[in-house]
C-alpha positions, -999 to +999 in steps of 0.1 A: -719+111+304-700+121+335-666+109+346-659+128+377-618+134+381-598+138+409-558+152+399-532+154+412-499+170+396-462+177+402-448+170+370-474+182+348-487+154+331-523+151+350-545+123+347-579+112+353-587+091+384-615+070+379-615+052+420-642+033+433-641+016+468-661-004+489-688+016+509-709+007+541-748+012+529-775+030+551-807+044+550-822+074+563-854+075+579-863+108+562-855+112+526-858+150+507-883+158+482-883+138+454-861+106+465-875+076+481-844+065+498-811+091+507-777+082+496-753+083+520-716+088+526-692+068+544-659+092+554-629+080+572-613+118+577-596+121+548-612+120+514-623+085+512-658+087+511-689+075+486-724+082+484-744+053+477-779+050+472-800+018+491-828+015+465-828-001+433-845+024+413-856+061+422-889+077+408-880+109+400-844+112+397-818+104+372-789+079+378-753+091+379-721+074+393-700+086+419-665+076+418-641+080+450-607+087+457-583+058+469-555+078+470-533+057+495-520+085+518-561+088+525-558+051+538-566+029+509-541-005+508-542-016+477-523-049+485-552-054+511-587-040+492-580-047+460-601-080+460-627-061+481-630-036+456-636-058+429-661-077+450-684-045+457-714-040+440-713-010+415-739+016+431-755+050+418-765+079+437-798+097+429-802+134+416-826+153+426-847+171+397-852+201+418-812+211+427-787+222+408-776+200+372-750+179+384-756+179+427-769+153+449-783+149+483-758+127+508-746+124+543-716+135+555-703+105+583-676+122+598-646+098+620-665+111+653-694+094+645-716+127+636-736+126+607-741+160+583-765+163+557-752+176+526-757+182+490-728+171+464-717+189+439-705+177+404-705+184+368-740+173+349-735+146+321-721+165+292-716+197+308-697+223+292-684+232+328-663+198+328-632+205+310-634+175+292-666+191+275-649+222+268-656+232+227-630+223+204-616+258+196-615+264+239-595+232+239-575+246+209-569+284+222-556+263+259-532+239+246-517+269+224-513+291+248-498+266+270-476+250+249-461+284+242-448+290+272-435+256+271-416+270+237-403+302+256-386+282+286-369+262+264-362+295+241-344+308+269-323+280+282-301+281+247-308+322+241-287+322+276-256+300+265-257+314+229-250+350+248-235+340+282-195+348+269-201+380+260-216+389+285-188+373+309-159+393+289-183+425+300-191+413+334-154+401+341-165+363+350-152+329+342-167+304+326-177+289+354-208+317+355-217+305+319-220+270+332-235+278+362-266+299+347-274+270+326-274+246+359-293+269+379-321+273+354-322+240+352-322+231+389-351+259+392-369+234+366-364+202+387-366+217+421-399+239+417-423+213+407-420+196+436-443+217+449-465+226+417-491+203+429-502+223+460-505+255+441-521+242+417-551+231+436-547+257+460-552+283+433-558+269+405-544+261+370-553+294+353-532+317+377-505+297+381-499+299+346-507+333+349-483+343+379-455+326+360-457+345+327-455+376+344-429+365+363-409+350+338-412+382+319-403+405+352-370+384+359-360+387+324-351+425+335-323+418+360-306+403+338-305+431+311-297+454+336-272+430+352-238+451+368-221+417+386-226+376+380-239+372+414-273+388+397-272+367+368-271+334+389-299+341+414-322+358+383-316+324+368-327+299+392-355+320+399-363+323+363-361+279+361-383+280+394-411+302+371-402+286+336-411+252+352-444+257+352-446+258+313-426+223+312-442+210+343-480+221+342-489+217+305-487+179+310-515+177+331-536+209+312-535+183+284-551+157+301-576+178+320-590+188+286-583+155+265-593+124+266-563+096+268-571+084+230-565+121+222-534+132+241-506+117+213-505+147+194-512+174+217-484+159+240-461+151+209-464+194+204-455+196+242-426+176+235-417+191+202-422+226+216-395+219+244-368+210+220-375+229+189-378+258+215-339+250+222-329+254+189-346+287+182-333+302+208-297+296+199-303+307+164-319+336+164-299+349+194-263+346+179-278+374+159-291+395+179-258+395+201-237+400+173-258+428+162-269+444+189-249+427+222-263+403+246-283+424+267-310+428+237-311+392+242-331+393+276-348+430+266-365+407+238-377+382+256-391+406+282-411+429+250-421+389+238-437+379+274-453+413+279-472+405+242-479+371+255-489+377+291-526+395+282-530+370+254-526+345+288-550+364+308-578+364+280-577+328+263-564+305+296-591+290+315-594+272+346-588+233+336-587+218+371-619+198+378-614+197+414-606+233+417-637+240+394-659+220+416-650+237+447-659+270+434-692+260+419-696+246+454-692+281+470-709+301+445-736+279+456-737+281+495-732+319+484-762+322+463-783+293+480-772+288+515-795+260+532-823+268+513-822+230+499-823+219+529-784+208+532-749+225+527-735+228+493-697+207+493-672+195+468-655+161+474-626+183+472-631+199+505-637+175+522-606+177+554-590+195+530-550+191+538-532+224+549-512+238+526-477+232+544-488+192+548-498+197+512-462+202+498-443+183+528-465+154+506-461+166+474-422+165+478-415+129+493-438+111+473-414+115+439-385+103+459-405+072+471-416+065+435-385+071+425-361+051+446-393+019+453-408+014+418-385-003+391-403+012+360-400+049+372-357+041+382-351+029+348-371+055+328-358+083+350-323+069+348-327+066+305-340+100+299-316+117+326-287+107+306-306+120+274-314+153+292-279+153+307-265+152+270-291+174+255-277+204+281-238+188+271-246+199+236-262+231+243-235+241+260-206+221+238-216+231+205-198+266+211-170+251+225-167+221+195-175+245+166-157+272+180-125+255+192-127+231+163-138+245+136-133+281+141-168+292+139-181+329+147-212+332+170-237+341+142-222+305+126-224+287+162-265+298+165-270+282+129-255+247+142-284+247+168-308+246+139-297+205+143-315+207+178-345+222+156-341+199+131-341+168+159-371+183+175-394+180+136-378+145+131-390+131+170-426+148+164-431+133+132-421+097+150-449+105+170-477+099+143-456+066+131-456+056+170-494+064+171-509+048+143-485+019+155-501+024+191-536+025+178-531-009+160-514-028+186-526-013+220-557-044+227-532-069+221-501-054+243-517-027+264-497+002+277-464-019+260-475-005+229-461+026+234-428+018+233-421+005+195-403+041+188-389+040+224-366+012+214-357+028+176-345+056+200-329+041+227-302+021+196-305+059+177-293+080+209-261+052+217-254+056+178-259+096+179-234+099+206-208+077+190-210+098+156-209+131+174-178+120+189-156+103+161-164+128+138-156+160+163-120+163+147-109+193+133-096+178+106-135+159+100-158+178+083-184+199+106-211+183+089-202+153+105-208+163+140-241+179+127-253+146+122-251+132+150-260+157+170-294+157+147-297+119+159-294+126+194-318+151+194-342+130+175-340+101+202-344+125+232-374+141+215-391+105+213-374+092+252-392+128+264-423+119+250-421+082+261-413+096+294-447+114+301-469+088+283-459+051+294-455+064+330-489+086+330-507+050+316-486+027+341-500+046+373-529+064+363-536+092+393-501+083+407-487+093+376-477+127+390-456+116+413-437+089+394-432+117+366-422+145+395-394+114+405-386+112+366-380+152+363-363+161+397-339+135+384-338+146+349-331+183+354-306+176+382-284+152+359-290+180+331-278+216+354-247+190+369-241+179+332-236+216+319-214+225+350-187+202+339-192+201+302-162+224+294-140+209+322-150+173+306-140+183+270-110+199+279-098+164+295-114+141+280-113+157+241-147+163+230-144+126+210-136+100+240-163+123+261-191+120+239-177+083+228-179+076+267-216+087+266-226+067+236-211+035+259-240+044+290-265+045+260-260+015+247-268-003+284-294+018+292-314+012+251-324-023+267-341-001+292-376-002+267-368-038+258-368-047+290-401-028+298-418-044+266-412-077+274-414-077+312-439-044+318-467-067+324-449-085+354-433-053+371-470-038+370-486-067+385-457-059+411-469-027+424-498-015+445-504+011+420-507-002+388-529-029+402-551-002+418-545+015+381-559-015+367-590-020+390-603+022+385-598+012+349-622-013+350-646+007+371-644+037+344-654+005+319-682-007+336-693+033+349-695+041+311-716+013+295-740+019+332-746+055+321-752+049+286-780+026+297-794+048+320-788+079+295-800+061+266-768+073+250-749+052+216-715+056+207-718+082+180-732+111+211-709+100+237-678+103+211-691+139+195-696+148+236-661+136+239-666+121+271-636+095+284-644+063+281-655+057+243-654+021+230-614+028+219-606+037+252-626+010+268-609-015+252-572-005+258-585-001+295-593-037+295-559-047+272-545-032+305-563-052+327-554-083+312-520-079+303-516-077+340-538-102+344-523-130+322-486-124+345-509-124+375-538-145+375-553-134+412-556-102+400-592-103+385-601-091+352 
């Protein structure tokens, strides 16, 4: 089996786009060696084409589907062809034995009315070149890599704070340089991916992870080396601009290589990685700059990265299918040329968009998610005020323990074993929230995944409200701990909750509703640690924290609300209808191939190919979920 992909990814969290759109069938009056009829492609100058083939069943070729894109920038209404799409007959194109595995004969009909011949390329069913075939220890050695740089950019963040007054008192700076390197890393984070998308598909996964390490590592030396704060601010943002791709990118590495039934726990260790990350940071820093000063603190890091970078080099791989595809369709035309009798192309390439248009698109589309779809508004809104306390603790805990409870800094680096602590405690919810997911999904659909989203959203109020009447210096510092340890817990799981429930509410559009989600969630986070101190100092760390707890409380109804009402906001927008329709395409794609392959259950699941019967059926519990709110949406 063969699910071609098409992704698309500011955020990180990638997902498979299984399209299929109504297609004007012709037929060619001469047909290439070993097909009776020649499919042909419809294009409208963008990338809205599909090859279709006119006869009902070829001699000597196999059957595979084609799916197309209905991105709709390339023209696709989904209020308008929705009920065309369902309407349209589900159509195969022919392979011919004698090209390439995985490539097909079609026709090219361009917008000026010129007709090209030309020979697809694609994966072959089951092909270990299709990174959802890739062998379990590949997948493995990818997701480990990955996620370890996701560990290291959260690793700095707190390392930074943990050392940031010392190195002030050395620098002769106020503390408005502490809080500002912790807002302008973040900032980097939320302003950066913006434009991940482009370079990704420009040059691919693998060396944009690549370029980052080694630039992450590189920028750590400025810092070490720092003689003034101006040096420290601009190292910072640019280290956030790098660091973002291992918080942005591993999102959508994880579902380039896994299918959606097996994405929990690899994106639960995303998750977990990015807080836990925190934590360590802190901690073993305070030692290090007690020991040895604050400089060490970035000299480590750097020796770290330059032990990590190789191991990049030698166990990433390329995971983008489109990217993957457009080489294989060069290396072809390379080693080939027109000896087939047609031009070698990847859907890919087709009117490719320049790369300047590329990002000018990649930048608005979040903000249009963001400010026009009512799922993406209240999620971003929910975990922006759980990032924006997460960064008020990291950079309060020195002030509240020091000020308070006159802790040293070796003491202050072990409270941030509470963030550590938080971090285990929201990626163990994850295997009680996917056995509960598992059980629940064909009756509630993509609602399913938000039982421990609305444990966390009452935890995070109540987290907040013991963190601040116990941060009295006169209350034991255990007491703080605590809730701190809550809070930390709930963020982990709203993080989480974050990436998923929006990646299954708008399927290929999920990259820009979850680019909206972080641009927003990073900027409350770097504005949040710029006032932190400021906010203490006026507000006493109690009523501050107490008036935080009060925003949580509202915004907890926030997965309630979603629960009850998802179905009806979904059937709302153009996207998650079109999300339901390419769902039911990938449904009826699968059980078409397995006839034609002769394929059961057992091979296509030991294959790992993405539509096994468990993902088949929460498709449909999608599709009529939306259906029962919406009738005229068919099913």
């Amino acid at each position: 089996m063969t699910l071609s992909r098409q992704t698309t990814d500011n955020e990180g969290v990638t997902l498979a786009d299984f399209s299929h759109t109504t297609t004007t069938t012709t037929t060619s009056s001469t047909y290439p060696t070993g097909l009776h009829r020649t499919p042909t492609a419809t294009y409208d100058g963008q990338d809205n084409f599909a090859a279709v083939e006119t006869s009902s069943t070829p001699s000597t070729a196999t059957m595979a589907s084609t799916p197309t894109s209905t991105d709709p920038s390339n023209g696709f209404d989904p209020e308008k062809d929705i009920d065309a799409a369902e309407k349209a007959p589900y159509t195969h194109t022919t392979v011919n034995a004698k090209l390439p595995d995985g490539c097909n004969y079609g026709d090219l009909s361009r917008s000026d009315g010129s007709v090209e011949r030309v020979i697809w390329v694609d994966f072959a069913p089951g092909s270990r070149e299709n990174p959802f075939y890739f062998s379990r220890s590949r997948k493995l050695g990818i997701t480990i890599v990955a996620t370890f740089f996701t560990f290291m950019t959260a690793y700095t963040t707190a390392a930074y704070a943990i050392s940031a007054k010392p190195m002030c008192a050395e620098l002769g700076c106020g503390t408005v340089i502490v809080e500002g390197g912790v807002a302008l890393y973040a900032f980097g984070f939320g302003i950066f991916p913006l434009v991940l998308a482009p370079l990704s598909e420009e040059f691919g996964r693998r060396w944009t992870y690549t370029a980052a390490v080694f630039i992450f590592m590189v920028f750590q030396i400025p810092i070490a080396l720092a003689k003034n704060s101006a040096t420290v601010l601009v190292d910072r943002f640019l280290l956030g601009a790098a660091g973002s791709v291992g918080a942005t990118l591993v999102g959508g590495t994880i579902s380039d290589i896994y299918v959606p039934s097996k994405r929990g726990l690899p994106m639960a260790l995303f998750g977990f990685c990015a807080i836990f990350g925190t934590g360590a940071g802190a901690t073993t820093m305070a030692w290090v700059v007690e020991r040895v000063g604050w400089r060490w603190v970035h000299w480590a890091q750097m020796i770290a990265m330059g032990i990590f970078f190789p191991i990049v080099v030698v166990v990433m791989r390329e995971t983008r299918a489109t990217v993957l595809l457009r080489r294989k369709a060069h290396q072809l035309r390379v080693d080939r040329g027109m000896a087939d009798g047609a031009r070698y192309l990847a859907r890919s390439e087709i009117d490719k968009d320049k790369f300047l248009t590329a990002i000018m698109h990649s930048i608005s589309r979040p903000i249009v998610f963001l400010v026009t779809e009512p799922i993406v508004t209240f999620f971003s809104l929910w975990v922006a005020l759980g990032w924006g306390v997460f960064y008020t603790q990291i950079a309060g805990i020195p002030y509240t323990f020091q000020k308070l409870h006159g802790f040293g800094i070796i003491g202050v680096g072990q409270v941030y074993w509470t963030i550590c602590l938080g971090g285990v405690l929201g990626f163990g919810a994850n295997f009680i929230q996917e056995h509960i997911y598992r059980k629940k999904a064909p009756k509630y659909g993509v609602e399913a995944r938000l039982y421990a989203p609305m444990v966390a959203g009452i935890l995070f109020a109540l987290g907040c409200f013991v963190t601040g009447f116990t941060s009295l210096s006169y209350v034991h510092w255990i007491g703080p701990c605590v809730g701190v340890t809550m809070v930390l817990t709930a963020v982990m799981i709203i993080y989480i909750t974050a990436f998923t429930y929006l990646s299954e509410c708008y399927g290929a559009y999920a990259s820009s509703a979850i680019a909206g989600q972080s641009f927003l969630r990073n900027m409350f986070g770097g504005s949040f640690s710029f006032f932190t101190e400021q906010m203490f100092e006026a507000m006493t760390v109690r009523w501050a924290l107490v008036m935080m707890g009060g925003v949580a409380a509202l915004l907890a109804l926030v997965p309630f609300i979603a629960f009850f009402y998802g179905p009806q906001l979904r059937a709302r927008s153009k996207y998650s209808r079109l999300l339901m329709q390419q769902e039911r395409d990938a449904i009826e794609k699968e059980r078409r191939e397995r006839e034609a392959r002769g394929m059961d259950t057992t091979e296509a699941e030991d294959l790992e190919g993405d539509a096994n019967e468990e993902t088949m059926e929460r498709a449909m519990s999608h599709a009529m979920s939306i259906h029962s709110i919406h009738p005229a949406v068919p099913v």
